[in-house]
mmCIF entry with sequence, helices, sheets and N, C-alpha, C, O atoms, coordinates in Angstrom:
data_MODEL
# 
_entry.id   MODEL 
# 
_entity.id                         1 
_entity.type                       polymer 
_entity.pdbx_number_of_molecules   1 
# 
_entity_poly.entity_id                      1 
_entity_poly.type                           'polypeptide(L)' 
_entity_poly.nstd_linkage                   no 
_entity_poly.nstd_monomer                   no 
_entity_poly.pdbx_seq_one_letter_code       
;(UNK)(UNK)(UNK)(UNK)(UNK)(UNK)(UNK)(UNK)(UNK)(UNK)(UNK)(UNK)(UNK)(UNK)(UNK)(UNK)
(UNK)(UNK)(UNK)(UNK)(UNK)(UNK)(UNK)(UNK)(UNK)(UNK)(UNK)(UNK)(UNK)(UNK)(UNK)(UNK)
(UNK)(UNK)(UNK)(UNK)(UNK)(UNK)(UNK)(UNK)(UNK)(UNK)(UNK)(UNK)
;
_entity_poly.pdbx_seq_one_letter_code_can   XXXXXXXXXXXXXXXXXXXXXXXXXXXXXXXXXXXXXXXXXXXX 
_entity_poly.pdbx_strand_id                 A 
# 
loop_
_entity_poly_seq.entity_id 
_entity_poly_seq.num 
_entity_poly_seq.mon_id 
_entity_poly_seq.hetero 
1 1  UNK n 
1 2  UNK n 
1 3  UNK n 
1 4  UNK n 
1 5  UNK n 
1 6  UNK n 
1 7  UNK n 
1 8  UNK n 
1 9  UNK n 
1 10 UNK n 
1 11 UNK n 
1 12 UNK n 
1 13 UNK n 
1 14 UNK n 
1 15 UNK n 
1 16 UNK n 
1 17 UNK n 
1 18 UNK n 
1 19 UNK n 
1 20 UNK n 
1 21 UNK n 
1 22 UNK n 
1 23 UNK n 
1 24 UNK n 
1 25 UNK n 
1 26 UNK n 
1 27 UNK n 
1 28 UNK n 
1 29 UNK n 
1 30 UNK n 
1 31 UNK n 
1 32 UNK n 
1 33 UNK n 
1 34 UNK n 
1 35 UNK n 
1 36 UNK n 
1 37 UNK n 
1 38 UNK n 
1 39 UNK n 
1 40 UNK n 
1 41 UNK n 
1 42 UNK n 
1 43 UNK n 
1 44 UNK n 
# 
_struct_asym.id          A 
_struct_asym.entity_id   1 
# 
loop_
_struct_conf.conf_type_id 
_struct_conf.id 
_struct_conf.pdbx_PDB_helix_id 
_struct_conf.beg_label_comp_id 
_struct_conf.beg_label_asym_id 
_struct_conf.beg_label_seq_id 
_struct_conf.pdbx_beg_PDB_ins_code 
_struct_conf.end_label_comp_id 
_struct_conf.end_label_asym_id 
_struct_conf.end_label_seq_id 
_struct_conf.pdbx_end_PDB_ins_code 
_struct_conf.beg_auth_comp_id 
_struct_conf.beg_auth_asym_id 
_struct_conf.beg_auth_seq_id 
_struct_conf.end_auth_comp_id 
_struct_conf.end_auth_asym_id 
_struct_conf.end_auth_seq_id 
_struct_conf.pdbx_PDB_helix_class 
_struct_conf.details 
_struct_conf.pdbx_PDB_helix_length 
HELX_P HELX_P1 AA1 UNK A 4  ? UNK A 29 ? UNK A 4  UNK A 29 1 ? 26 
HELX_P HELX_P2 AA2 UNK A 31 ? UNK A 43 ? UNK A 31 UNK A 43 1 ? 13 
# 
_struct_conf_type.id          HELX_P 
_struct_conf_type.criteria    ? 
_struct_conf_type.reference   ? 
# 
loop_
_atom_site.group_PDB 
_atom_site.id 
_atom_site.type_symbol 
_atom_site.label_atom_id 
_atom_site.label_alt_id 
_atom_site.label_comp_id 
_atom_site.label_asym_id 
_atom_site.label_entity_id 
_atom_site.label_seq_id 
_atom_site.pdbx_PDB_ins_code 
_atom_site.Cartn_x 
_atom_site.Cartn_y 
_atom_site.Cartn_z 
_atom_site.occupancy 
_atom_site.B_iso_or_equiv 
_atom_site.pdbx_formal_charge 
_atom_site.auth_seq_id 
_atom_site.auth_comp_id 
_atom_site.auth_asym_id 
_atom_site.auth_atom_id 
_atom_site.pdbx_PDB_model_num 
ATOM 1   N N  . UNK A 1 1  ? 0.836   -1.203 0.000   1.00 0.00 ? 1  UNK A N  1 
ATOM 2   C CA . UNK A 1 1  ? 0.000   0.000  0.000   1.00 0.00 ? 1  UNK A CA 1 
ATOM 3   C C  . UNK A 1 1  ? 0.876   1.259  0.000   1.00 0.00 ? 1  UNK A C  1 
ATOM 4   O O  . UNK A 1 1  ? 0.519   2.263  -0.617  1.00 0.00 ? 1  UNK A O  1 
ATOM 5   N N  . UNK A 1 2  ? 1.995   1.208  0.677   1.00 0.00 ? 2  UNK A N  1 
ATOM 6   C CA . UNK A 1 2  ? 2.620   2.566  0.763   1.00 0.00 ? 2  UNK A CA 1 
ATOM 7   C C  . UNK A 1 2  ? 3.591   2.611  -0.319  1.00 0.00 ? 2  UNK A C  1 
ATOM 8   O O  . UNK A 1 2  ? 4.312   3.608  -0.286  1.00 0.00 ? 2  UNK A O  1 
ATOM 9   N N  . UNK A 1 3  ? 3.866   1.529  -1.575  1.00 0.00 ? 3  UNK A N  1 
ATOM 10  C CA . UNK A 1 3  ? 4.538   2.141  -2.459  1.00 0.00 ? 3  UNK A CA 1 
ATOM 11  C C  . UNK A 1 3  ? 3.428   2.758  -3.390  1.00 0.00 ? 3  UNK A C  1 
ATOM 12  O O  . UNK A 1 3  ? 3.562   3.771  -4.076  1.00 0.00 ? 3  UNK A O  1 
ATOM 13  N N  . UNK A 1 4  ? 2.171   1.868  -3.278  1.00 0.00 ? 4  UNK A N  1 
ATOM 14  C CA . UNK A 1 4  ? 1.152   3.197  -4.012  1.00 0.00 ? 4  UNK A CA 1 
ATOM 15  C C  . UNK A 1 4  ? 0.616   4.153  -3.946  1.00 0.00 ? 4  UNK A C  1 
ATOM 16  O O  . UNK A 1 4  ? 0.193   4.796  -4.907  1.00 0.00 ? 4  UNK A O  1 
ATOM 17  N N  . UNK A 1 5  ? 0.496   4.534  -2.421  1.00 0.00 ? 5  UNK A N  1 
ATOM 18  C CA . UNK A 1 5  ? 0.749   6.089  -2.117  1.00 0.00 ? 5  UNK A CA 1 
ATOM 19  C C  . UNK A 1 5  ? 1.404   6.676  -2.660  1.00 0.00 ? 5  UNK A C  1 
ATOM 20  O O  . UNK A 1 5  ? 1.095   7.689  -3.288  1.00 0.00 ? 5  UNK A O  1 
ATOM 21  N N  . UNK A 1 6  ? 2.637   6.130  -2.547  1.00 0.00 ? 6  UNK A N  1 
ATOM 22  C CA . UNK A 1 6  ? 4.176   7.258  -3.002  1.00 0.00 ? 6  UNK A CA 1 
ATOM 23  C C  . UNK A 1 6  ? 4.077   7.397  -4.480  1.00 0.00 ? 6  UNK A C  1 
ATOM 24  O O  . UNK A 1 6  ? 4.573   8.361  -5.063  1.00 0.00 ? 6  UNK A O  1 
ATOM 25  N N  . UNK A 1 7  ? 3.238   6.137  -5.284  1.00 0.00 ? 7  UNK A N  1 
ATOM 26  C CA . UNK A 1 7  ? 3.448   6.269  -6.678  1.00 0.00 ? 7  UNK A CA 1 
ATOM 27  C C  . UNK A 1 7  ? 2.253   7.621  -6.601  1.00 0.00 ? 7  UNK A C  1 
ATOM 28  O O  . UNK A 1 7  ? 2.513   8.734  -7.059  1.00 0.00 ? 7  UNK A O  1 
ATOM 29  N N  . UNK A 1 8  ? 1.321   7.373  -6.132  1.00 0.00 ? 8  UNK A N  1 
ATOM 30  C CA . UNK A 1 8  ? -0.040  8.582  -6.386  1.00 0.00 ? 8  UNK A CA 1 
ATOM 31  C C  . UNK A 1 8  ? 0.625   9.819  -6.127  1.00 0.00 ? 8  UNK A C  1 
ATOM 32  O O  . UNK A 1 8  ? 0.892   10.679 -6.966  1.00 0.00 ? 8  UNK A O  1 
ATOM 33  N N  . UNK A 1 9  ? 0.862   9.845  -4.954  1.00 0.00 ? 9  UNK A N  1 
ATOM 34  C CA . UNK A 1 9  ? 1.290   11.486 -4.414  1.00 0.00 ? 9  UNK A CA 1 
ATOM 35  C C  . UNK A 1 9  ? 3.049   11.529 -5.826  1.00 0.00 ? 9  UNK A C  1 
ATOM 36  O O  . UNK A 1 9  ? 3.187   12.745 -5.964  1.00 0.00 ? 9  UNK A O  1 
ATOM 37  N N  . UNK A 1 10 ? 3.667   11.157 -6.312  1.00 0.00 ? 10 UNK A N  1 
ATOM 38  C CA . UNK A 1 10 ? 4.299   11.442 -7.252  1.00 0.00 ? 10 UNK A CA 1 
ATOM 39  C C  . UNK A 1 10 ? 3.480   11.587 -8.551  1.00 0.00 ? 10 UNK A C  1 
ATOM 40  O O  . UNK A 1 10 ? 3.899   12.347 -9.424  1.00 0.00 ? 10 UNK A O  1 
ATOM 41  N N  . UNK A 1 11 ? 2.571   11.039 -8.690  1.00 0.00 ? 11 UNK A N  1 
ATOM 42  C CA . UNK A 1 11 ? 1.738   11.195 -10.143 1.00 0.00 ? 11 UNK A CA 1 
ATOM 43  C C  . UNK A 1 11 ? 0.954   12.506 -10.215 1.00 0.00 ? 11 UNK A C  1 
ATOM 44  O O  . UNK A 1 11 ? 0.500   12.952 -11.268 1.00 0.00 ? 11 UNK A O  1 
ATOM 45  N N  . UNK A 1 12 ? 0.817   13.148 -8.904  1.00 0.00 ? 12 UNK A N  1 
ATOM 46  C CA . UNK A 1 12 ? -0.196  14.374 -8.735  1.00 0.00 ? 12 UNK A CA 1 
ATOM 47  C C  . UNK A 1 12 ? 0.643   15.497 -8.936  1.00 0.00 ? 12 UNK A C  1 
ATOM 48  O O  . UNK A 1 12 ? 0.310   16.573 -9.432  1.00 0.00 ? 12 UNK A O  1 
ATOM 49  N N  . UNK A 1 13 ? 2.047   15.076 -8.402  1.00 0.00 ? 13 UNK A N  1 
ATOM 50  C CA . UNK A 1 13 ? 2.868   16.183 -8.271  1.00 0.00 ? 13 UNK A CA 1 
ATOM 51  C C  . UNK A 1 13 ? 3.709   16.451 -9.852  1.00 0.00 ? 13 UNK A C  1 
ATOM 52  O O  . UNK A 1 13 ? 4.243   17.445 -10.345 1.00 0.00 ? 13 UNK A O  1 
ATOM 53  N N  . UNK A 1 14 ? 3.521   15.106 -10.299 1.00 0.00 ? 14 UNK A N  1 
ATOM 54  C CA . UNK A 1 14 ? 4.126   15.801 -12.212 1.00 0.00 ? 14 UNK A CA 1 
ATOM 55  C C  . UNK A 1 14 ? 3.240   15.964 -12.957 1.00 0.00 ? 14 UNK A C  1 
ATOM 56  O O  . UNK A 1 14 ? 3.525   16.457 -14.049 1.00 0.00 ? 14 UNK A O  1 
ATOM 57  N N  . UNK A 1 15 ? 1.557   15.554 -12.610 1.00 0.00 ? 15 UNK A N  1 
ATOM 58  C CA . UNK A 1 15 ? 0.912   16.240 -13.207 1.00 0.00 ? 15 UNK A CA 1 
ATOM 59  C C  . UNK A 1 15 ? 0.386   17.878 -13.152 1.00 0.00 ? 15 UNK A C  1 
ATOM 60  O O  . UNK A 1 15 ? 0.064   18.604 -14.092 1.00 0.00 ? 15 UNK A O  1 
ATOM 61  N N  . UNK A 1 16 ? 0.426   18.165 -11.711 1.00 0.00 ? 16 UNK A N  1 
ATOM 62  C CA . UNK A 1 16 ? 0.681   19.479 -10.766 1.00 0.00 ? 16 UNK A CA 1 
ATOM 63  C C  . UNK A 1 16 ? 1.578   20.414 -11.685 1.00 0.00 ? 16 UNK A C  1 
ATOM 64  O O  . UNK A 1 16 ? 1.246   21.416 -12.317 1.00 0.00 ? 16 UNK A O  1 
ATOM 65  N N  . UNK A 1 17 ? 3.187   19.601 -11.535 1.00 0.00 ? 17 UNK A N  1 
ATOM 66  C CA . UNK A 1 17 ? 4.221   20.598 -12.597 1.00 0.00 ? 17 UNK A CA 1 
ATOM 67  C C  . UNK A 1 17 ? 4.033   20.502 -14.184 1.00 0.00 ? 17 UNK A C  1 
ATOM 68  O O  . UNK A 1 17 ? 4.309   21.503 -14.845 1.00 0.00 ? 17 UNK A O  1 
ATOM 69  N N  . UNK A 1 18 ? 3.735   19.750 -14.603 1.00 0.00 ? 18 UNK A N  1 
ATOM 70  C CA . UNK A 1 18 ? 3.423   19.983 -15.753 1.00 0.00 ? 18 UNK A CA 1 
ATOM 71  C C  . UNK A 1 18 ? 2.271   21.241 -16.300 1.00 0.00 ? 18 UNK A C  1 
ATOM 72  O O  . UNK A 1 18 ? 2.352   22.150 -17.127 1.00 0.00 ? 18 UNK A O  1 
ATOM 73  N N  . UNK A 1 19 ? 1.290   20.799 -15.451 1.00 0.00 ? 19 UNK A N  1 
ATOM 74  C CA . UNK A 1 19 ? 0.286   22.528 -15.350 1.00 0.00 ? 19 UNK A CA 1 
ATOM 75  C C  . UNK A 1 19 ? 0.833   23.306 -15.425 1.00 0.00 ? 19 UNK A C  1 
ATOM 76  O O  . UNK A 1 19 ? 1.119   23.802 -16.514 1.00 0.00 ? 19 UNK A O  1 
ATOM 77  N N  . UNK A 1 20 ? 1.310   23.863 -14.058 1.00 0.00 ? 20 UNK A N  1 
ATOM 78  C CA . UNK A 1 20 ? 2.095   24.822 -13.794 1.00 0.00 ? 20 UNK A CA 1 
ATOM 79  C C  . UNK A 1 20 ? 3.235   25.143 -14.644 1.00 0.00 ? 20 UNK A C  1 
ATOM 80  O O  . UNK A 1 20 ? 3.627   26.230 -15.068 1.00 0.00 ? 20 UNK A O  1 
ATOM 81  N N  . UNK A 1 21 ? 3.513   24.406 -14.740 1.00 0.00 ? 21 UNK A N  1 
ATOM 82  C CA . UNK A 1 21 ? 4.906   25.259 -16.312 1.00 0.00 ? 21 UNK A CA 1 
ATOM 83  C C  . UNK A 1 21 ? 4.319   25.405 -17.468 1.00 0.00 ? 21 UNK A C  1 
ATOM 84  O O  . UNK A 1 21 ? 4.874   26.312 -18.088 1.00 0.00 ? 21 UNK A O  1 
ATOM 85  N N  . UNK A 1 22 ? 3.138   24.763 -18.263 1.00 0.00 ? 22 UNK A N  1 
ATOM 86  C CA . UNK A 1 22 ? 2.703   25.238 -19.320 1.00 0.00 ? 22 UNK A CA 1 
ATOM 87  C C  . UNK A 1 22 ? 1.863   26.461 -19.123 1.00 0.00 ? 22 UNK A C  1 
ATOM 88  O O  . UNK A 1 22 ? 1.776   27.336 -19.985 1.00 0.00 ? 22 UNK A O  1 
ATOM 89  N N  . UNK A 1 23 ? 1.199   26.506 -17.880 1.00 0.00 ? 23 UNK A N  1 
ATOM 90  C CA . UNK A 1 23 ? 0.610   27.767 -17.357 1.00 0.00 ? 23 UNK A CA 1 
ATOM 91  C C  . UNK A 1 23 ? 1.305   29.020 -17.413 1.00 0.00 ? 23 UNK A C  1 
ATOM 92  O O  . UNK A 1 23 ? 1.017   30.060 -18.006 1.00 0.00 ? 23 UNK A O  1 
ATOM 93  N N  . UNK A 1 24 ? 2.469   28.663 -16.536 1.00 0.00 ? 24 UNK A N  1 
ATOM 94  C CA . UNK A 1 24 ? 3.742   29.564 -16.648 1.00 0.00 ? 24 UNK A CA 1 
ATOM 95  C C  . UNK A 1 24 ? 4.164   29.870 -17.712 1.00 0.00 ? 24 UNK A C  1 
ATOM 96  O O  . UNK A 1 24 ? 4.699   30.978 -17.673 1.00 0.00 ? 24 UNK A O  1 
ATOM 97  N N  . UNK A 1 25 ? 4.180   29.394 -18.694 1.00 0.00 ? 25 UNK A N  1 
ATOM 98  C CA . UNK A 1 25 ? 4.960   29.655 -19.805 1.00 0.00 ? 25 UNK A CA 1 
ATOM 99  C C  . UNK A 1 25 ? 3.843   30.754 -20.806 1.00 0.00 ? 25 UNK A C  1 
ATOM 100 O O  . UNK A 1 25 ? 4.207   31.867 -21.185 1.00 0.00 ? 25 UNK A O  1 
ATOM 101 N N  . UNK A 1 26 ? 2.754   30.285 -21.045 1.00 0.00 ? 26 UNK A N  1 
ATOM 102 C CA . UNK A 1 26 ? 1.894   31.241 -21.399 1.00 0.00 ? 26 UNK A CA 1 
ATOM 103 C C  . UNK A 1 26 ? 1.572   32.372 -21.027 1.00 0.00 ? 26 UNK A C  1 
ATOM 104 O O  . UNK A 1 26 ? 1.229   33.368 -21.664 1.00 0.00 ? 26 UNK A O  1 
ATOM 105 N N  . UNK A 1 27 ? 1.733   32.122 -19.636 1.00 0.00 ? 27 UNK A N  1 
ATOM 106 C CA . UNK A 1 27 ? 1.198   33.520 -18.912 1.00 0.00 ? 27 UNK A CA 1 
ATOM 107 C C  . UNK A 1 27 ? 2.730   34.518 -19.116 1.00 0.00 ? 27 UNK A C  1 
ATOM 108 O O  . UNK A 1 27 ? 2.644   35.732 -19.298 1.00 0.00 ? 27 UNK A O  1 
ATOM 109 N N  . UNK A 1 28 ? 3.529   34.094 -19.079 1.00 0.00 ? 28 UNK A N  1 
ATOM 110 C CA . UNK A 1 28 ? 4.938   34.707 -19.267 1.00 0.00 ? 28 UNK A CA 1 
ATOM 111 C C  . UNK A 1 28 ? 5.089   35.015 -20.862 1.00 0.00 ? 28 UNK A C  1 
ATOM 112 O O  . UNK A 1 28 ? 5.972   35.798 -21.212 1.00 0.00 ? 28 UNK A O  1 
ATOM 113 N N  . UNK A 1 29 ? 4.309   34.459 -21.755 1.00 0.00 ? 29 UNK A N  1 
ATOM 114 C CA . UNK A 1 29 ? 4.241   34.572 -23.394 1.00 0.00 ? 29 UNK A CA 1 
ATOM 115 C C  . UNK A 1 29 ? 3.351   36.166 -22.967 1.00 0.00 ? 29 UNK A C  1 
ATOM 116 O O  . UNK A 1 29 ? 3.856   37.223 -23.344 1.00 0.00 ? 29 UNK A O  1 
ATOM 117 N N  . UNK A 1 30 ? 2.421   36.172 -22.407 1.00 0.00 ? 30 UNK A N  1 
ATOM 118 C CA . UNK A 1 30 ? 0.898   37.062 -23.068 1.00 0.00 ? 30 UNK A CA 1 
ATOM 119 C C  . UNK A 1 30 ? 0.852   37.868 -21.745 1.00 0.00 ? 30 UNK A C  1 
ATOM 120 O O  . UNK A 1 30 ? -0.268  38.281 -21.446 1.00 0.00 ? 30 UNK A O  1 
ATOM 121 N N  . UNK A 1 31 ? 1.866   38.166 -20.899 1.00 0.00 ? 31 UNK A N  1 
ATOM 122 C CA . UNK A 1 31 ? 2.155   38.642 -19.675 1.00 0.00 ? 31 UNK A CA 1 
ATOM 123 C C  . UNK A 1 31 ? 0.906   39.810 -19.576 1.00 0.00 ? 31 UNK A C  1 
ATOM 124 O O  . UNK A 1 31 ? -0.097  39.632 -18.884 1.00 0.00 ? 31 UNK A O  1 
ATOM 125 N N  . UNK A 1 32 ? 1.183   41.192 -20.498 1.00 0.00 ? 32 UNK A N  1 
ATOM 126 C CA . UNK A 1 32 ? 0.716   42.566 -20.471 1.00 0.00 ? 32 UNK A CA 1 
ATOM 127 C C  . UNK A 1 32 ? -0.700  42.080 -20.673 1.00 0.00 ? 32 UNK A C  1 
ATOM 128 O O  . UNK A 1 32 ? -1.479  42.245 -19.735 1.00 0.00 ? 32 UNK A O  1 
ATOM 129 N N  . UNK A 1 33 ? -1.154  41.473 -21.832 1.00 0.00 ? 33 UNK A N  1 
ATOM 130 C CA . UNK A 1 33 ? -2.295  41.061 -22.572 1.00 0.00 ? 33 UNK A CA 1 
ATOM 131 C C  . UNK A 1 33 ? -3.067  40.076 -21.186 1.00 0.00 ? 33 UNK A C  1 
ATOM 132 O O  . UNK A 1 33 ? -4.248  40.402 -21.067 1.00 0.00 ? 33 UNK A O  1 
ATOM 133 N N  . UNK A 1 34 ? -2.794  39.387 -20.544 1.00 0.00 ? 34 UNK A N  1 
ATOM 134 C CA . UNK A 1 34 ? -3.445  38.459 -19.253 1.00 0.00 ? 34 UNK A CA 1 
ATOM 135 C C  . UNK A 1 34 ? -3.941  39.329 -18.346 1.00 0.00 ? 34 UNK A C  1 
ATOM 136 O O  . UNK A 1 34 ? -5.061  39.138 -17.872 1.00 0.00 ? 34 UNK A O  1 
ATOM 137 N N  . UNK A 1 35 ? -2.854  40.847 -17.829 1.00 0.00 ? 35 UNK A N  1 
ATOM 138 C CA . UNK A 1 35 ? -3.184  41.725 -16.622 1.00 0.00 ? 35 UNK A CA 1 
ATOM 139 C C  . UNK A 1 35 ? -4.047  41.939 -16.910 1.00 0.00 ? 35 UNK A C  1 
ATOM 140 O O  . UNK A 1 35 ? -5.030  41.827 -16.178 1.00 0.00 ? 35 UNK A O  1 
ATOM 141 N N  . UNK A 1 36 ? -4.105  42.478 -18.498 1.00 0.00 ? 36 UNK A N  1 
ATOM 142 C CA . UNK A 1 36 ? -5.465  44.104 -19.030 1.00 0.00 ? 36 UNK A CA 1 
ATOM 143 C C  . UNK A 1 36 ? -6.372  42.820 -18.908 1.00 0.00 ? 36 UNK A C  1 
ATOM 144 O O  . UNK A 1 36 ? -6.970  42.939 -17.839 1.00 0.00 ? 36 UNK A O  1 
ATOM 145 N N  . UNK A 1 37 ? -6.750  41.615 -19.544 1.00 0.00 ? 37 UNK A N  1 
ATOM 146 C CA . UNK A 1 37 ? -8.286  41.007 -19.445 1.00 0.00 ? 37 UNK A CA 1 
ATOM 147 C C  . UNK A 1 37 ? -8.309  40.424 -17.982 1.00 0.00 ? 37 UNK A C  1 
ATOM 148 O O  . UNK A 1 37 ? -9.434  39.982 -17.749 1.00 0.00 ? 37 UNK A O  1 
ATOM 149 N N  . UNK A 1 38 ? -7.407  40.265 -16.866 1.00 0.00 ? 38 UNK A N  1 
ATOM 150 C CA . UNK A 1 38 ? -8.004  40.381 -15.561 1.00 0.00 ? 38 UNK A CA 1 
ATOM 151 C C  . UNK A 1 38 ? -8.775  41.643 -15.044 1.00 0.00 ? 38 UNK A C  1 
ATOM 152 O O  . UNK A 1 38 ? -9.823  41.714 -14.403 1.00 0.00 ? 38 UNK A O  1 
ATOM 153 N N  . UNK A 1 39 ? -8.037  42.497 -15.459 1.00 0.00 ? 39 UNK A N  1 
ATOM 154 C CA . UNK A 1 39 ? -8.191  43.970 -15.261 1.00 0.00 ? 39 UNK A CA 1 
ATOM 155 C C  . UNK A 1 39 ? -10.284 44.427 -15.799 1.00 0.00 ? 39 UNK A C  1 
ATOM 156 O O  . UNK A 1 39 ? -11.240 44.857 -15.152 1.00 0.00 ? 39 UNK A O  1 
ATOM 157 N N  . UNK A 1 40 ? -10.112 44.071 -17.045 1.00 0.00 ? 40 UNK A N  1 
ATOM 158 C CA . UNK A 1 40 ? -11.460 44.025 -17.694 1.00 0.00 ? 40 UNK A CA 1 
ATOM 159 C C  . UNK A 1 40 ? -12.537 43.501 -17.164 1.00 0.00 ? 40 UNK A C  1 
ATOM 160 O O  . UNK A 1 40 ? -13.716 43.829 -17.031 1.00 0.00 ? 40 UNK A O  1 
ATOM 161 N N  . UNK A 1 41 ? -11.621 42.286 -16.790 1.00 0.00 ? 41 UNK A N  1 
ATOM 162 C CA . UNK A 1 41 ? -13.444 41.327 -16.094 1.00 0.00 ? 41 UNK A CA 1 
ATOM 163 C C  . UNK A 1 41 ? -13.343 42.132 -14.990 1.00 0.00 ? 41 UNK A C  1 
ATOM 164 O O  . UNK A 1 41 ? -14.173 43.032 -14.862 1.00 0.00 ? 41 UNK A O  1 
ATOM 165 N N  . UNK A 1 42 ? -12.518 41.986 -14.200 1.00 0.00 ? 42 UNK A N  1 
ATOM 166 C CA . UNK A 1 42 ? -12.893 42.803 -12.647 1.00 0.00 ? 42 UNK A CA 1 
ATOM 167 C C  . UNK A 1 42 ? -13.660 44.263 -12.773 1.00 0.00 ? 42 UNK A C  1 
ATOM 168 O O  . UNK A 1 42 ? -14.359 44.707 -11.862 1.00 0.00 ? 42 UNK A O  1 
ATOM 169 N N  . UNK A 1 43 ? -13.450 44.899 -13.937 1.00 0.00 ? 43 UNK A N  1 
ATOM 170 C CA . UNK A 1 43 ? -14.483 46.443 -14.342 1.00 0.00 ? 43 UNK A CA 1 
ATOM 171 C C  . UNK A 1 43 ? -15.762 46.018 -14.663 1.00 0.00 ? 43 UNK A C  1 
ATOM 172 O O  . UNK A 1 43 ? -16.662 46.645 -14.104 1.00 0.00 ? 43 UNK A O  1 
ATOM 173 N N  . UNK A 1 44 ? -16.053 45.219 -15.333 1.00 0.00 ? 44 UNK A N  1 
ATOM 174 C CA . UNK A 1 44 ? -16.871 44.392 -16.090 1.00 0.00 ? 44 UNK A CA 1 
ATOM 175 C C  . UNK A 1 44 ? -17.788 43.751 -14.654 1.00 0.00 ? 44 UNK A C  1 
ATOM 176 O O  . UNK A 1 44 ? -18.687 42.926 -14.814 1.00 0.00 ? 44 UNK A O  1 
# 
């Protein structure tokens, strides 16, 4: 049981980073363009 824990809690965590860096990477592509349409909905 506890090597399939360790396999789960490792499967969450590279699916976790994998998000997060393609997230990252876009949001770091469209940086200015992401603020202004946060910016918009929150006026909106």
């Amino acid at each position: 049981m506890e090597v399939f824990i360790i396999l789960t809690v490792l499967a969450i965590y590279a699916v976790g980073y994998l998000l997060y860096y393609m997230y990252g990477k876009e949001e770091r592509k469209n940086q200015k363009y992401y603020r202004y349409q946060k910016y918009d909905r929150y006026q909106v």
